[in-house]
Structures are given as structure tokens and as C-alpha cells.
C-alpha positions in Angstrom: -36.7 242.5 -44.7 -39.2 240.0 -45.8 -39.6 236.3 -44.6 -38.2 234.6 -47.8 -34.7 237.4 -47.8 -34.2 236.6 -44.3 -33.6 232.7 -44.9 -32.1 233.6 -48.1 -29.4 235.6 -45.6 -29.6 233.3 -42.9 -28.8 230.0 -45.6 -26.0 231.8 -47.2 -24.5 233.2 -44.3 -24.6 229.8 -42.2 -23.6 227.6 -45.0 -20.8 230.0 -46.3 -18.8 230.7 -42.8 -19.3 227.3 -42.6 -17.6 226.3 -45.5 -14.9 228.8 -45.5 -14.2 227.4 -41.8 -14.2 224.0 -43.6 -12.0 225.0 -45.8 -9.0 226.4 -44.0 -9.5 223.4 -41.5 -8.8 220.9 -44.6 -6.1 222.8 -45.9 -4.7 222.9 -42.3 -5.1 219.4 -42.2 -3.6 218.7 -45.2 -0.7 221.0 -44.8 0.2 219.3 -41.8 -0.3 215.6 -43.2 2.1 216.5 -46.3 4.8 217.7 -44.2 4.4 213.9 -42.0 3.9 211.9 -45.0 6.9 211.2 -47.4 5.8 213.1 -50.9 5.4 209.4 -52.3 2.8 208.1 -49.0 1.0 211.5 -49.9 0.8 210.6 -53.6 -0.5 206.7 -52.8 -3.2 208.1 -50.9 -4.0 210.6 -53.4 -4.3 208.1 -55.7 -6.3 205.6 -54.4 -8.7 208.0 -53.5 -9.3 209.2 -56.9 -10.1 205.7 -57.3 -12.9 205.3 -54.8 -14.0 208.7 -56.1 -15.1 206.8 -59.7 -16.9 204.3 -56.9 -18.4 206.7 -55.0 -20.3 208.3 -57.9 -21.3 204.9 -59.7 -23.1 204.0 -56.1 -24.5 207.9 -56.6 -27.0 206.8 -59.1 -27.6 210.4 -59.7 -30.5 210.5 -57.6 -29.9 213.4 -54.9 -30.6 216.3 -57.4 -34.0 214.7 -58.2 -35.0 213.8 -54.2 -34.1 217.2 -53.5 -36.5 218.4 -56.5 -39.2 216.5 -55.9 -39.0 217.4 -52.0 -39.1 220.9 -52.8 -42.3 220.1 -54.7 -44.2 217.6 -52.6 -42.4 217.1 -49.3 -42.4 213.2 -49.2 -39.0 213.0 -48.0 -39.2 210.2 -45.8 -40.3 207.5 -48.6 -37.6 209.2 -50.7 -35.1 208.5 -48.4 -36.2 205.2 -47.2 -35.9 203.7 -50.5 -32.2 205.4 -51.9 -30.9 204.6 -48.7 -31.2 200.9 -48.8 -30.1 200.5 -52.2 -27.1 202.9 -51.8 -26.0 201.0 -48.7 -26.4 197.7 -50.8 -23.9 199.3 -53.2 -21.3 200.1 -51.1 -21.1 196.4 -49.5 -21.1 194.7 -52.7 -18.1 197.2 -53.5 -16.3 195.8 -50.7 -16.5 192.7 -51.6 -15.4 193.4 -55.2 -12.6 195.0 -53.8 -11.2 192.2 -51.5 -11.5 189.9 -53.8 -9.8 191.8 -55.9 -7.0 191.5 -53.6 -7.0 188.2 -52.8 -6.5 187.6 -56.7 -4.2 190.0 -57.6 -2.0 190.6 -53.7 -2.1 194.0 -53.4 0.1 195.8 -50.5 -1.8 195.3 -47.1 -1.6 198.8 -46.9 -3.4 199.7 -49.8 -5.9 197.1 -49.6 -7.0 198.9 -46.1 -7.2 202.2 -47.2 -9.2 200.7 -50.7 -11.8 199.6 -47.9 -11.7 202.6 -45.3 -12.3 204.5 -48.3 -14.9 202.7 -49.7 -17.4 202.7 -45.8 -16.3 206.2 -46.0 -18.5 207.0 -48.9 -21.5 206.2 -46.6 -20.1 208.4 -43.8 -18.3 211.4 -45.5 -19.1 214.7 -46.6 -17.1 215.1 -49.0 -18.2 212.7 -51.6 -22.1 214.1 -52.8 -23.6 210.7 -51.9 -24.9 209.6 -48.5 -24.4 212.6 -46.4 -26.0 214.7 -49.0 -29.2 213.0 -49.5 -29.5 213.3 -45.6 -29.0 216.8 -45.5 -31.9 217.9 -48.2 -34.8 218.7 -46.0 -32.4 221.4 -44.6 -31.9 221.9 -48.4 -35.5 223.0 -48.8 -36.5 224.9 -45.7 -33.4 227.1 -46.0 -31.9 225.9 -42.5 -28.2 224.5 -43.6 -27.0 225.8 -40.3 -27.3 222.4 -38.6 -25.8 220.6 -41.0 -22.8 222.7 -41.4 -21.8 222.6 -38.2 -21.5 218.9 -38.7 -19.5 219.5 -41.1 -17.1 221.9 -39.1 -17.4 218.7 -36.4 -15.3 216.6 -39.3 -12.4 219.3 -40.1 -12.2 219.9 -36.2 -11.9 215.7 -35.6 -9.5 215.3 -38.6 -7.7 217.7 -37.6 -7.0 216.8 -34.4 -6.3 213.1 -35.3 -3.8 214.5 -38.1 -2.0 216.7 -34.8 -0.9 213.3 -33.1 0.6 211.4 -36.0 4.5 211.5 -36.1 6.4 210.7 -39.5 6.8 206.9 -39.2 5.8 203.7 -41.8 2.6 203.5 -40.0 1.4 207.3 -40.9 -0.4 206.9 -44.3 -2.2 203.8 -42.2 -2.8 206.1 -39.2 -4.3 209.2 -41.5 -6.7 207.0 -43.5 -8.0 205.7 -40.3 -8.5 209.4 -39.1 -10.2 210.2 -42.1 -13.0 207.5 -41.9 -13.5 207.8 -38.2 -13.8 211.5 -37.9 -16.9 211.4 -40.2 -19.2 208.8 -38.3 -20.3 210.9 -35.0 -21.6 213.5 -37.5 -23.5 210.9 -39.6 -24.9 209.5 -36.7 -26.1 212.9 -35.4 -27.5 213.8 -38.3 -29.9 210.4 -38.9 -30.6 211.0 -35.3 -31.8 214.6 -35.6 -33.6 214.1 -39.2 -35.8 210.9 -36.9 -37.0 213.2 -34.4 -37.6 216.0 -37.2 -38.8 214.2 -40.0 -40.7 211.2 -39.0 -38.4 208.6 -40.7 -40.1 205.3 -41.7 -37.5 203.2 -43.3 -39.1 200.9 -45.5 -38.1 200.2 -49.3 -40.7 201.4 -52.0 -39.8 200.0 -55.1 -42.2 202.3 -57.3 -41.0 205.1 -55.7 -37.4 204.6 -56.1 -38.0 203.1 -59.7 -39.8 206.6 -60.5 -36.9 208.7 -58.8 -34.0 205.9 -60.9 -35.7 207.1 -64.2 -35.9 210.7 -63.7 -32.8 211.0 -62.4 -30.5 208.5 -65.5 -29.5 211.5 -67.1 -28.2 212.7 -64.2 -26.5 209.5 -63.6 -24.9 209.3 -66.6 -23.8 212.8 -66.2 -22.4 212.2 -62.5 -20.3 209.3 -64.0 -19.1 211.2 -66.6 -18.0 214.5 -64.2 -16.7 211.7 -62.1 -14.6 210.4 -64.8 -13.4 214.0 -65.9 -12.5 215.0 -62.3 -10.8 211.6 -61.4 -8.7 210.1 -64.5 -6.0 212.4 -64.7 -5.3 211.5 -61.2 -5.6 208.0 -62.0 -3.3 207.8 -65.1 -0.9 210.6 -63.7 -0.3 207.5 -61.4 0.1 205.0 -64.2 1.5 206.7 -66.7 4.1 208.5 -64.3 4.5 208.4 -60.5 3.3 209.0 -56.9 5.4 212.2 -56.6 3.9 213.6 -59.7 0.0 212.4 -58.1 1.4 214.0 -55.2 2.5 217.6 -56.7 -0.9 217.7 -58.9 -2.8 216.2 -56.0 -1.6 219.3 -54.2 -2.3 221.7 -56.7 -5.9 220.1 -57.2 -6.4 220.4 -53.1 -5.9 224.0 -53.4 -8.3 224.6 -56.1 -11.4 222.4 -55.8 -12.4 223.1 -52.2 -13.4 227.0 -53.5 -16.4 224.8 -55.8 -18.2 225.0 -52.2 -18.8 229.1 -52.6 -20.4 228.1 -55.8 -22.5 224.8 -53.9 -23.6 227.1 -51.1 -25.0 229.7 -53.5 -26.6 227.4 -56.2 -28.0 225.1 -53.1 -29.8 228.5 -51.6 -31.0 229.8 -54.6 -32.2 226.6 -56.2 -35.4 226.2 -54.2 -36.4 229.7 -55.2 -35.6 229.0 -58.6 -37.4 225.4 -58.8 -40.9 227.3 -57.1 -40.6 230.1 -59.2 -40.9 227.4 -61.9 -43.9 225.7 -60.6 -45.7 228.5 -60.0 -44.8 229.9 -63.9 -43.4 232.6 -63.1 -40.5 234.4 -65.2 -36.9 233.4 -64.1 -34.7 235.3 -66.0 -33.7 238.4 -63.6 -33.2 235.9 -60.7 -31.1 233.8 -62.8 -29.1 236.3 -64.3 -29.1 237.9 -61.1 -27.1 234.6 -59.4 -25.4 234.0 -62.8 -23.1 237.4 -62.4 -22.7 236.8 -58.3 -20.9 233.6 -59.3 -19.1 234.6 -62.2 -17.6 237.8 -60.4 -17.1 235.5 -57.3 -15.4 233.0 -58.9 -13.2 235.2 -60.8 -11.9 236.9 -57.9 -11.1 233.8 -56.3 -9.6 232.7 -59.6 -7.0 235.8 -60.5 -5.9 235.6 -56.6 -4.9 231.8 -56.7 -3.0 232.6 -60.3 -1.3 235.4 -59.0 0.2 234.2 -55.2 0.3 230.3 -56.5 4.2 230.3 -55.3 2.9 231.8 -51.9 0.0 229.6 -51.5 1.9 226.0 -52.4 4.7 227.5 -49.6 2.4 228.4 -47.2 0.6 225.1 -47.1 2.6 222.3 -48.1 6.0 223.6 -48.2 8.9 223.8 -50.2 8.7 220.8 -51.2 6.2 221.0 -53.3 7.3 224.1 -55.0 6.7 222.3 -58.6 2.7 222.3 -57.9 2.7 226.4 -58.6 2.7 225.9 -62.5 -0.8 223.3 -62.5 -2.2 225.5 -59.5 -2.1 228.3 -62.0 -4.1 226.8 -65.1 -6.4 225.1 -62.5 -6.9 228.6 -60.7 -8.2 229.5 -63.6 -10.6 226.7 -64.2 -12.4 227.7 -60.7 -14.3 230.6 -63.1 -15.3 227.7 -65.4 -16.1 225.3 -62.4 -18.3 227.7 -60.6 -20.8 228.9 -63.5 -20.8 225.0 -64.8 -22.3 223.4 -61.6 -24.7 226.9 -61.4 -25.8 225.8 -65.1 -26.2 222.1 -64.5 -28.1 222.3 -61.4 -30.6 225.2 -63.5 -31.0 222.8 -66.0 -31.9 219.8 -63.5 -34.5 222.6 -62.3 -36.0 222.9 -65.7 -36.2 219.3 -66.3 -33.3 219.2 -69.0 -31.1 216.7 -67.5 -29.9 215.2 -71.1 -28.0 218.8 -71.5 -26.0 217.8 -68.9 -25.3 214.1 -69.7 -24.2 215.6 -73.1 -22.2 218.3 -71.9 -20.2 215.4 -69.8 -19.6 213.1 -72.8 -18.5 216.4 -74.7 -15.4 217.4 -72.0 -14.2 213.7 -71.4 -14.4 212.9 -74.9 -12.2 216.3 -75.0 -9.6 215.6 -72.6 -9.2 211.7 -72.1 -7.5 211.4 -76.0 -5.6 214.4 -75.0 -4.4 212.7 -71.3 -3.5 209.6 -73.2 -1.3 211.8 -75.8 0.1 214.0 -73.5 0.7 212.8 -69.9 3.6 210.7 -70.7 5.9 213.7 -71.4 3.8 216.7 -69.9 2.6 214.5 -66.1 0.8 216.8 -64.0 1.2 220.1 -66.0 0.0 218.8 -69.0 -2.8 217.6 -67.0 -3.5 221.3 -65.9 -4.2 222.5 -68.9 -6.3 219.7 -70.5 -8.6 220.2 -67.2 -8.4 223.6 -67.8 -9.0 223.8 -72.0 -11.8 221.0 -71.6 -13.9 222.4 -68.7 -14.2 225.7 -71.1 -15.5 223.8 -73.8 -18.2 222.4 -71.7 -18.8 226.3 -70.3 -19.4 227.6 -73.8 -21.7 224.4 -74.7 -23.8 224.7 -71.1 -24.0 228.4 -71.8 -25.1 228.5 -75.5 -27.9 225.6 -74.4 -29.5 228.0 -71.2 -29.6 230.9 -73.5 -31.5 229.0 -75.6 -34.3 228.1 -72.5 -33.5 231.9 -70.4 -33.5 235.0 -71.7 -30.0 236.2 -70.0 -29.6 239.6 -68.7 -26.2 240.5 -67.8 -24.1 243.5 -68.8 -21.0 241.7 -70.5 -19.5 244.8 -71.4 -18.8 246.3 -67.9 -18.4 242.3 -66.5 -15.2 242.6 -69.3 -13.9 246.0 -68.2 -13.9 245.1 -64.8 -12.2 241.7 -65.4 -9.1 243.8 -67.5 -8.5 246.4 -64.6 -7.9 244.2 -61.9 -6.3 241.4 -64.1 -3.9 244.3 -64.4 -3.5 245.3 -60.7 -2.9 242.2 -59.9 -0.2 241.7 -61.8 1.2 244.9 -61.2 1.4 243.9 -57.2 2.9 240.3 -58.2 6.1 240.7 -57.7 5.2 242.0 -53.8 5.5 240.0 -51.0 1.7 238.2 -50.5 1.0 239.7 -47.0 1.7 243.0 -48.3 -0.5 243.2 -51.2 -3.8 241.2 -49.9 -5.9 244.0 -48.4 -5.0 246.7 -51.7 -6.2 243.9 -53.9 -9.6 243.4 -51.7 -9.9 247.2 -51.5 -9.6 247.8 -55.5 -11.6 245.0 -56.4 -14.7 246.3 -54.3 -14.3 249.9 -55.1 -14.0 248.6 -58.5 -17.0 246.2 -58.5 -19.3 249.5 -57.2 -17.6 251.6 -59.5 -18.9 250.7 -62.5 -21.8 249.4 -61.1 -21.7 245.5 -62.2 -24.2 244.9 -59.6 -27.8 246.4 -59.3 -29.4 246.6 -55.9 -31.0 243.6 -55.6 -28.1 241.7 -56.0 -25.4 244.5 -53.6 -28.7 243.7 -51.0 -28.5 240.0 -51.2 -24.7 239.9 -50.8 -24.9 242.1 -48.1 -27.3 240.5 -46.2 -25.3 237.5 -45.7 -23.4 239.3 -43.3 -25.7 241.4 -42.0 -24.6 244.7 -43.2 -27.7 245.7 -45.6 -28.2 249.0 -43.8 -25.6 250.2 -45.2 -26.2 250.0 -48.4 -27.9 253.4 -48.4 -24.7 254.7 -48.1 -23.8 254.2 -51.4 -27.1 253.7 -52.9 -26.1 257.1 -55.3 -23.3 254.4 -56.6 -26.0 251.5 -57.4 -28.7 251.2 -60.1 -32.0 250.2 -59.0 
């Protein structure tokens, strides 16, 4: 196995049992902290966490995707740090301030004014919003080593988690939880600037023509990250004002369950844009590689997508309870907006790679000029399931306008036909084993959708090789190499 294919394994393997890991530990975490939270505590907290979500990305300024370009290109990641950092950390204080005095003016609750500003520090700390913690992470971005950072990561599901364990269902619970969720972030953080100082030689010092050059190539990213932010945040927002904190809560849910599977489609994209953005420097032809990660995404996401459509009921019972039985109908439509989901941020960050960055800051004015009119129509008589499918309809849109632009750039070689024929057989076993209990039916569905995947041969070998090598189980690829075309 050559040099590059090993780190190519090695990245995808660390960073995707990472995430998975991840994963379950947030849903665990959030199973537990809806069951201790009354379902209107969960929805305030919800909701005013969609809010610092618009703030988080406004202190973004867009600028990660182009540090983690130019990196790639140069290496001078210490001077791009030095100067983001400061101004990001500028941000976040004035946004404090902003948001106390908003208080004092207007005499919001005690509790929510806390968890507006635990929120709000958290954006420097957490993983979870693509700010901070992400522009410290990219020289493991660029050398293909995410392992490191991933178990930091796992380090913040493990301390949530345990936090979430010892609160009991009392007033002071939603106060408790959104300490637990700021605090368990900060020993990572602080590991991480500690580790990337011995590594990487950090120099903090503020370069105003370097951050000016890395503002103005990365506006159009900016504007694009505001505009996702808005599309990903303002049903939340005016589910909340337009309705109530049991229906945040129930769509909330639904939204928890759905979202955390865009970190398959952030581990692949992050360990294939490198290649990608050298292949480009050097001139070299990008169409089989892209085409190549293109179908890995699509076929992964749609797995992902027909499972959560089919065992919604089982899923919302399994994690949140009962109580939250409503949630299955917007879990559906937004199960099937993880297909749409995954191949958008794919797209997006291959357009940042070829310098087309306006595509994207016009394919997020398209969707929100899509769905807000539609949220402001709707939501008052359709709340969270209305919500559901305007997320859903509007995030296609985008998909067909992202997709007809690339094929416009890249020559795209993927077998539709079979991709189709493959989607309609198991879209049909799956419903068939529906109406079986979800334990039951979980390993036949795995089973069918592999045999069905090497059956008609949607993958080539390059692309069975790379999969397989995540795990470590190329070798046996020859064992069904008479089943795969070259």
C-alpha cells in the first residue's frame, strides 16, 4: 500500500470511529438529559442555542476553509492562526457584552441570560460549532493525522456525559446541564493549543495584511456560512416564536437525530480535500477522484437516510422516550434530507478547492430565500412538521443548483443508472421489513444492502479498496475481486 493510501486509511479510520463514538455518546447524553429535563426546559435550551448558533457563525467570518487551503498550499500556519485568533476572540467578548446589555434592558429570566452567556464562551471552547476548535485542528487537517484531535473530541462526549449522569430532575437541571456543556469542552481546548505550541512553533502576534488577505478571499464564504447558518437555525428560532417550547423540543429532537450523521460526510470530504486541492495545484485531472468520493457519499448517505425513515418510531423511543413519540413524522422528512446534506457540504467544500466560493454564497441565498417565505406561511398551523418538509424541499433545491454548477467545472463520471436500481431494491426491502420489530431486522438490511452494493457493481475497485482500508480489511478484497470492475 503506498504512503499517501496509508494516511488516506489511517485519517478515515481515526476520524470516523471517532465520530461514530462521538456520536452515540451525544445521543446518550441527550437521551438521558430529555428524560431529566421537563419537555419545555429541553425546548428553552434548544432554543437559545439555535440562537448563539446565528452568533457563532457571524464571529466565523468564513475564514477556516481558506486557512486550511492556503496551509495545504504554503504551510504558514502559525501567522494564519495568530491573526484569526485574535480577532475571533475579540468577537466573542464584544458578543457578551451585547448580550448583557441586552438583558439589563429588556430583564430576561436569570436563567436564560446565563445560558445566553455560557453559550456564547462556549463558541471559543466547543467542537461543535466549526469556529475556534476547528481552525486549531487544521494542521492535522493537512498532514492526514486527525487521530489526536479526535480523541479530544471523544474527551468532550466522555465529560458531558458524565456531568449529564449526576444531575437529578430538579428547577436547577437546565442550569446544571448548560454548565456541563461549557465546562466539558475547555480541558480539550487547552490540550490541544498546548500540543499545536510544542508541534507547530506558535508565535502569536497579529498580522493585519495577512488576515486582511485571508478576510477577502474567504467573503464569499462568509456570506455563505451566514446564510447556511440562517437556513439551519431559523426554523428553530421561529418554531419558538411562532409556537412553543414543546414543539422546539419535539423538532429539536428530531433535528438531534439527524444532523450528527453530517460528520460521516465531514470526515470524508476533510480527508479527501487535501488530495483534491494538490491535485489542483499540480494540474492534474480531478474528475475520477471526484466522482470517485461523489458516489461513496451519495451511497453512504442514502443508507443512513432509508434506515432513519424506516425505524424513526424506534429510534425517537429508544432515545428520548415516549414522550417524544410526535418527533417520528419531522425525523422522517429530515432523514431524508441527510442524502441532500451529505453531497451539499462535499460540493461546497470542492468548489472552495476550485476557488469558486460565489457558487456557494449563491446557492445559500437560493435555499433561505426558498424556505424562510415558506416558514413564515406555514409554521403557524404546520409547527415542527411543516418545518420538516420546508428543510427538506429547500435543501434539494440547493442539491440540483450545486450539482448543475460542478458539472459545469468537472466532467462527472458516475453510473446513475445502476446508483438508481440499487436505491429502488432496497427502498423496497426496507419497507417490506418495516412492520418487524427493529432488532430483528438490522443485520438482514446490512447484509442486503452490501451484497446488493457488490452485486451490481456500483463501486469499482479503487473506490471497494479505499473503503476497505479504513478498517483494514483490503486483503480481502481479492476475494471478490471477480465481482468488481477494475
Amino acid at each position: 500500500m503506498t504512503t499517501k493510501l496509508k494516511s488516506i486509511r489511517n485519517n478515515i479510520f481515526s476520524v470516523s470511529i471517532a465520530q461514530i463514538i462521538s456520536l452515540l455518546l451525544n445521543i446518550v447524553t441527550f437521551g438521558i438529559i430529555a428524560r431529566v429535563l421537563s419537555i419545555n426546559d429541553f425546548g428553552t435550551f434548544n432554543y437559545l442555542l439555535a440562537i448563539i448558533g446565528f452568533v457563532a457563525k457571524f464571529i466565523d467570518l468564513g475564514i477556516n476553509p481558506i486557512v486550511l487551503r492556503e496551509t495545504t498550499k504554503n504551510g504558514n500556519f502559525s501567522e494564519y492562526l495568530s491573526s484569526t485568533l485574535l480577532v475571533k476572540s475579540i468577537l466573542i467578548i464584544l458578543v457578551l457584552i451585547i448580550i448583557n446589555l441586552y438583558s439589563l434592558i429588556f430583564t430576561n429570566s436569570f436563567t436564560e441570560n446565563l445560558l445566553l452567556n455560557l453559550f456564547t464562551i462556549n463558541v471559543f471552547f466547543s467542537n461543535k460549532y466549526t469556529n475556534i476548535r476547528e481552525l486549531l485542528i487544521t494542521p492535522y487537517k493537512v498532514s492526514l493525522k486527525m487521530g489526536y484531535p479526535m480523541l479530544l473530541v471523544l474527551l468532550d462526549g466522555v465529560l458531558l456525559l458524565v456531568f449529564s449522569l449526576f444531575i437529578n430532575p430538579n428547577q436547577n437541571a437546565l442550569i446544571l446541564f448548560g454548565l456541563a456543556y461549557v465546562i466539558s469542552n475547555i480541558p480539550s481546548t487547552i490540550v490541544l493549543i498546548i500540543m499545536l505550541r510544542k508541534q507547530e512553533n506558535l508565535k502569536f502576534s497579529f498580522n493585519s495584511g495577512i488576515f486582511k488577505s485571508l478576510l477577502k478571499m474567504s467573503l464569499p464564504i462568509y456570506g455563505y456560512v451566514v446564510l447556511m447558518v440562517i437556513y439551519s437555525q431559523i426554523d428553530t428560532v421561529l418554531i419558538g416564536i411562532f409556537n412553543d417550547e414543546k414543539s422546539v423540543a419535539l423538532y429539536s429532537s428530531a433535528i438531534r437525530l439527524s444532523t450528527p450523521f453530517m460528520i460521516f460526510a465531514s470526515a470524508i470530504t476533510l480527508t479527501f480535500f487535501p488530495l483534491i486541492v494538490n491535485k489542483i495545484k499540480n494540474n492534474e485531472n480531478i474528475s475520477k477522484l471526484v466522482s470517485s468520493v461523489f458516489t461513496i457519499i451519495f451511497l453512504f448517505s442514502t443508507i443512513i437516510s432509508i434506515f432513519v425513515f424506516f425505524h424513526s418510531k424506534d429510534i425517537i423511543e429508544l432515545v428520548f422516550g415516549q414522550k417524544y413519540i410526535l418527533a417520528v413524522a419531522p425525523l422522517k422528512y429530515l432523514g431524508i434530507s441527510i442524502v441532500f446534506l451529505f453531497i451539499n457540504f462535499f460540493m461546497v467544500d470542492l468548489l472552495t478547492a476550485l476557488n469558486k466560493q460565489k457558487m456557494s454564497f449563491i446557492y445559500g441565498v437560493l435555499i433561505n430565500i426558498f424556505s424562510i417565505p415558506l416558514y413564515f406561511i406555514f409554521l403557524t398551523d404546520y409547527s415542527y412538521i411543516g418545518a420538516s418538509i420546508i428543510k427538506l424541499v429547500a435543501i434539494f433545491v440547493g442539491s440540483l443548483y450545486l450539482f448543475y454548477m460542478l458539472q459545469k467545472t468537472i466532467k462527472l463520471r458516475i453510473n446513475y443508472f445502476k446508483i438508481a436500481i440499487w436505491l429502488a431494491i432496497n427502498i423496497l426491502f426496507f419497507y417490506f421489513l418495516s412492520n418487524l420489530s427493529f432488532h430483528i431486522v438490522v443485520i438482514p438490511e446490512l447484509i442486503f444492502v452490501t451484497i446488493s452494493l457488490l452485486g451490481l457493481n456500483i463501486l469499482n475497485y479503487d473506490e471497494l479498496y479505499t473503503i476497505l482500508s479504513t478498517v483494514n480489511l483490503e486483503k480481502y478484497l481479492a476475494k471478490i475481486k471477480f465481482l468488481v470492475n477494475r
